[in-house]
NUVO-905654 format. One record per residue (C-alpha): residue number from 1; residue in three letters; x, y, z. Coordinates in nm, 2 decimals. Example, Ala and Ser with C-alpha at 12.3 -4.5 7.8 and 13.67 -1.06 7.14 Angstrom:
2
NODE    n  res       x       y       z
NODE    1  ALA    1.23   -0.45    0.78
NODE    2  SER    1.37   -0.11    0.71
***
This chain:
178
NODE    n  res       x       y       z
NODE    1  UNK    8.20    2.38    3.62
NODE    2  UNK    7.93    2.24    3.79
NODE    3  UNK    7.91    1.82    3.79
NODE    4  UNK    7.59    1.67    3.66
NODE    5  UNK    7.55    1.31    3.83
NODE    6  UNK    7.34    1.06    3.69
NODE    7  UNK    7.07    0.86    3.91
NODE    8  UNK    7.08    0.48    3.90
NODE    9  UNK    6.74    0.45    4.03
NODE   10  UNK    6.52    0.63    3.69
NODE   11  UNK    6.29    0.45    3.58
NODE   12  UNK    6.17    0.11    3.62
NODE   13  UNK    6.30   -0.26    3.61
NODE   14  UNK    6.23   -0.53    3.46
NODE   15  UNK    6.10   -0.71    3.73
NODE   16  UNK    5.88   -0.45    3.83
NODE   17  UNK    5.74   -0.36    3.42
NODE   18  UNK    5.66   -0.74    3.42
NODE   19  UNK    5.45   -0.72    3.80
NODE   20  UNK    5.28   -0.47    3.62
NODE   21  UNK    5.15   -0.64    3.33
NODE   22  UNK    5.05   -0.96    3.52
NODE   23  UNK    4.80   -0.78    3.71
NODE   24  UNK    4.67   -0.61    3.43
NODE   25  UNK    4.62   -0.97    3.27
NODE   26  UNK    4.45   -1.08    3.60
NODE   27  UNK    4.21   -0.80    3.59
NODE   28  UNK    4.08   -0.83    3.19
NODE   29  UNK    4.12   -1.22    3.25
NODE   30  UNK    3.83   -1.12    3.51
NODE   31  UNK    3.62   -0.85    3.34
NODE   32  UNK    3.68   -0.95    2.97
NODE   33  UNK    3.39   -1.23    3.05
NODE   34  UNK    3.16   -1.04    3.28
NODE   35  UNK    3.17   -0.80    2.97
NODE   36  UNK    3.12   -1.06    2.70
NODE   37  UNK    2.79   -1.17    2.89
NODE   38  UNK    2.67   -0.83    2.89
NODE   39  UNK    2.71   -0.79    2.54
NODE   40  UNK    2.54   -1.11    2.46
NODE   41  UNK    2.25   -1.05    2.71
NODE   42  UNK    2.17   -0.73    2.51
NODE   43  UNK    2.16   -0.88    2.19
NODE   44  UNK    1.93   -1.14    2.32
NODE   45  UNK    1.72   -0.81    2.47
NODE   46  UNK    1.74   -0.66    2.12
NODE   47  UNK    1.58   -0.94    1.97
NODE   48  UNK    1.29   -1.05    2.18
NODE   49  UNK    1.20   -0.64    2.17
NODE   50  UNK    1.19   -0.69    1.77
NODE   51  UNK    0.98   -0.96    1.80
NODE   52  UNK    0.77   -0.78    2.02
NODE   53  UNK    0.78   -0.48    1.81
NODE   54  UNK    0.71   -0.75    1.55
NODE   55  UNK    0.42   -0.84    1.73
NODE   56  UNK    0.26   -0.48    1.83
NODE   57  UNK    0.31   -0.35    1.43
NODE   58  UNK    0.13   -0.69    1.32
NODE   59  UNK   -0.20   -0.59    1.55
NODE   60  UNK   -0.19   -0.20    1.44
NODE   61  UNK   -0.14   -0.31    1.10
NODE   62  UNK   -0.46   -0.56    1.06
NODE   63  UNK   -0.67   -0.31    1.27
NODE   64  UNK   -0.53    0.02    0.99
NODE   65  UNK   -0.49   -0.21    0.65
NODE   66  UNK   -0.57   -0.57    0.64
NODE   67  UNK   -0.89   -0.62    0.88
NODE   68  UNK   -0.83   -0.98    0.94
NODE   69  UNK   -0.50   -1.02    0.81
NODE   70  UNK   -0.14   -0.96    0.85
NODE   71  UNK    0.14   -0.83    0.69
NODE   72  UNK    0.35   -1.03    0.45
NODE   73  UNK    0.71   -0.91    0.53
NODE   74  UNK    0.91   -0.66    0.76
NODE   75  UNK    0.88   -0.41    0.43
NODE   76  UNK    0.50   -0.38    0.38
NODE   77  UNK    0.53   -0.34    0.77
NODE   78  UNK    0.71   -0.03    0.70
NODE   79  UNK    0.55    0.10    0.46
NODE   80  UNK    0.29    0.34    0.56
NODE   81  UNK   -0.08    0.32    0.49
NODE   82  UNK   -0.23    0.52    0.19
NODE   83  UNK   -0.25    0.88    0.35
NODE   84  UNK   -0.03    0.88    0.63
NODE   85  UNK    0.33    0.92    0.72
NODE   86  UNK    0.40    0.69    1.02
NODE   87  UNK    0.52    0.35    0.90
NODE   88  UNK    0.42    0.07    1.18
NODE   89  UNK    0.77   -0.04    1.20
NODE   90  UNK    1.10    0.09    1.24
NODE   91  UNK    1.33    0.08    0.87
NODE   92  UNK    1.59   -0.11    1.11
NODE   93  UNK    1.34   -0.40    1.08
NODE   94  UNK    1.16   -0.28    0.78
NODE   95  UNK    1.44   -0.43    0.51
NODE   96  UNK    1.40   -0.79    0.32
NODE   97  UNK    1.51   -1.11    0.59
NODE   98  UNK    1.70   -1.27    0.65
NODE   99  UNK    1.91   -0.99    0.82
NODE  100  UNK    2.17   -0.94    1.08
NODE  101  UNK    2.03   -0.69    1.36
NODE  102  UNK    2.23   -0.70    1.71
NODE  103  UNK    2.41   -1.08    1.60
NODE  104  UNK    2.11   -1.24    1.54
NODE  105  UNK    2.02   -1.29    1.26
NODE  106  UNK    1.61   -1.18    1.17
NODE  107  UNK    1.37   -1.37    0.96
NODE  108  UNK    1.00   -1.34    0.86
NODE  109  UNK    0.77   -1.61    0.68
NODE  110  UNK    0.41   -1.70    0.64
NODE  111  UNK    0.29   -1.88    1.00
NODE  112  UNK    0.17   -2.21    1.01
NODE  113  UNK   -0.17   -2.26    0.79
NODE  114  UNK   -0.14   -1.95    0.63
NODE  115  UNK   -0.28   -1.87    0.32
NODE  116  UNK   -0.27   -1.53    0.11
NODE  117  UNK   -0.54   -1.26    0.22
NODE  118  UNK   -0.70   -0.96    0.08
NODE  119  UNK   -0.50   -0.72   -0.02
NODE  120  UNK   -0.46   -0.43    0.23
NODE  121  UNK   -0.44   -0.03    0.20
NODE  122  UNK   -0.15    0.00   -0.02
NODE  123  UNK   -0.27   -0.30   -0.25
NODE  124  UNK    0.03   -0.51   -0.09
NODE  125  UNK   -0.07   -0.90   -0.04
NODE  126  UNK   -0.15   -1.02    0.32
NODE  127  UNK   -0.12   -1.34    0.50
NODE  128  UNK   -0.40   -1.48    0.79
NODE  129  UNK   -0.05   -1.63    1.00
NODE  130  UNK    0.29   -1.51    1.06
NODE  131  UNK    0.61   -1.60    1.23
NODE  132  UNK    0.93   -1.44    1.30
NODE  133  UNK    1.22   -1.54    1.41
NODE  134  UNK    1.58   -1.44    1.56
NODE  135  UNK    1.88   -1.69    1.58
NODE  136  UNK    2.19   -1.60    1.73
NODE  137  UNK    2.46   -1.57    1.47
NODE  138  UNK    2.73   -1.74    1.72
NODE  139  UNK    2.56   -1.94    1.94
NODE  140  UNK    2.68   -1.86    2.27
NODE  141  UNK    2.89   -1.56    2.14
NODE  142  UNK    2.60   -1.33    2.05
NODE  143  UNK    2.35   -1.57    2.22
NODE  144  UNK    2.26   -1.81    2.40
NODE  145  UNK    1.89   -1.87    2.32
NODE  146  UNK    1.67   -1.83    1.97
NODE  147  UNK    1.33   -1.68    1.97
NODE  148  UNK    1.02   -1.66    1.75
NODE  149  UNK    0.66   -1.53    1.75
NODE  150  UNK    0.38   -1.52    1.56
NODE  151  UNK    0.04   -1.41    1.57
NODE  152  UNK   -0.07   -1.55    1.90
NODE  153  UNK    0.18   -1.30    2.04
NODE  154  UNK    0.40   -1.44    2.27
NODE  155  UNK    0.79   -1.47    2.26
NODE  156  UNK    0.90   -1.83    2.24
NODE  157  UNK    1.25   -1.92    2.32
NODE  158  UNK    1.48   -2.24    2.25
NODE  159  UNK    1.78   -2.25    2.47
NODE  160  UNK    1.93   -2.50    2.21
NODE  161  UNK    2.00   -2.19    1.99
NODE  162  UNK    1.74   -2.32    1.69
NODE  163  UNK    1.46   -2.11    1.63
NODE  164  UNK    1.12   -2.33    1.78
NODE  165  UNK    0.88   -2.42    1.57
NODE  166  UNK    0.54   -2.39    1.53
NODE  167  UNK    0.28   -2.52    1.62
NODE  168  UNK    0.47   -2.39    1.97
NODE  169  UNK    0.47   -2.62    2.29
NODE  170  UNK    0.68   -2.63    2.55
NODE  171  UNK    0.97   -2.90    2.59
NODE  172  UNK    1.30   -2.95    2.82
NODE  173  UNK    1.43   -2.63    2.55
NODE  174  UNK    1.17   -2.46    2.46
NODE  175  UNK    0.94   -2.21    2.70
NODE  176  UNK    0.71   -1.88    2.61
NODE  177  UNK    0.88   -1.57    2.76
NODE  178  UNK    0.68   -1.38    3.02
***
């Protein structure tokens, strides 16, 4: 009969199991943060290229529909003109504000001095002015900065993590984006 003996030295101590799981706490403790900035830098990314986008489908729409005028919401935005199937904006904007897109949260209203215009292609009602906005749902969590545009076309951004307000000027928080 043959004598099985059994090794001492299978599998790990203690000692060693906890070694183990301190490094791994070192390392996330390092790239848990790097990672949290990356997520929040490409929400802010997300939301200045909806404004943009914003931006671009307001011009195509005055020069298709409205002539001098603009859009009243994200939805006439994406709706497409009488005879054609292309909307000017994507349906991930083209829903009632406020909405959440990328943690921030989307909104779109009249710009300052605006009044109602003529009514455009589809018969929908226009505005002369508009202004969008995105504000970071956490601030500092989803991001760091707020934007807003309207029909002069450039981003604005408020490192405060309020939306700025029009008339737009520069201050020690708030700068265009380049």
């Amino acid at each position: 009969m043959r004598k099985v003996s059994v090794c001492p030295d299978k599998g790990f101590t203690l000692v060693e199991l906890l070694v183990v799981i301190a490094v791994i706490s070192v390392i996330a403790a390092i790239a848990v943060p790097g990672l949290l900035r990356s997520r929040m830098t490409a929400n802010e990314v997300s939301a200045i290229a909806s404004l943009r986008l914003t931006s671009t489908a307001q011009v195509a729409y005055s020069a298709s529909c409205g002539g001098a005028a603009f859009a009243s919401s994200f939805v006439v935005l994406a709706t497409p003109p009488a005879g054609t199937s292309a909307p000017f904006i994507s349906t991930d904007l083209g829903r009632p504000t406020p909405f959440v897109k990328s943690g921030f949260t989307i909104n779109f209203q009249p710009g300052a001095g605006s009044v109602a215009g003529p009514p455009d292609c589809n018969g929908s009602s226009t505005l002369t002015a508009f202004y969008a906005t995105a504000v970071p749902q956490s601030l500092n969590i989803t991001g760091s900065r707020a934007f807003a545009i309207n029909n002069g076309k450039t981003v604005w951004q408020n490192t405060a993590g309020v939306a700025p307000l029009e008339p737009f000027t520069t201050s020690a928080t708030v700068t265009p984006i380049q």
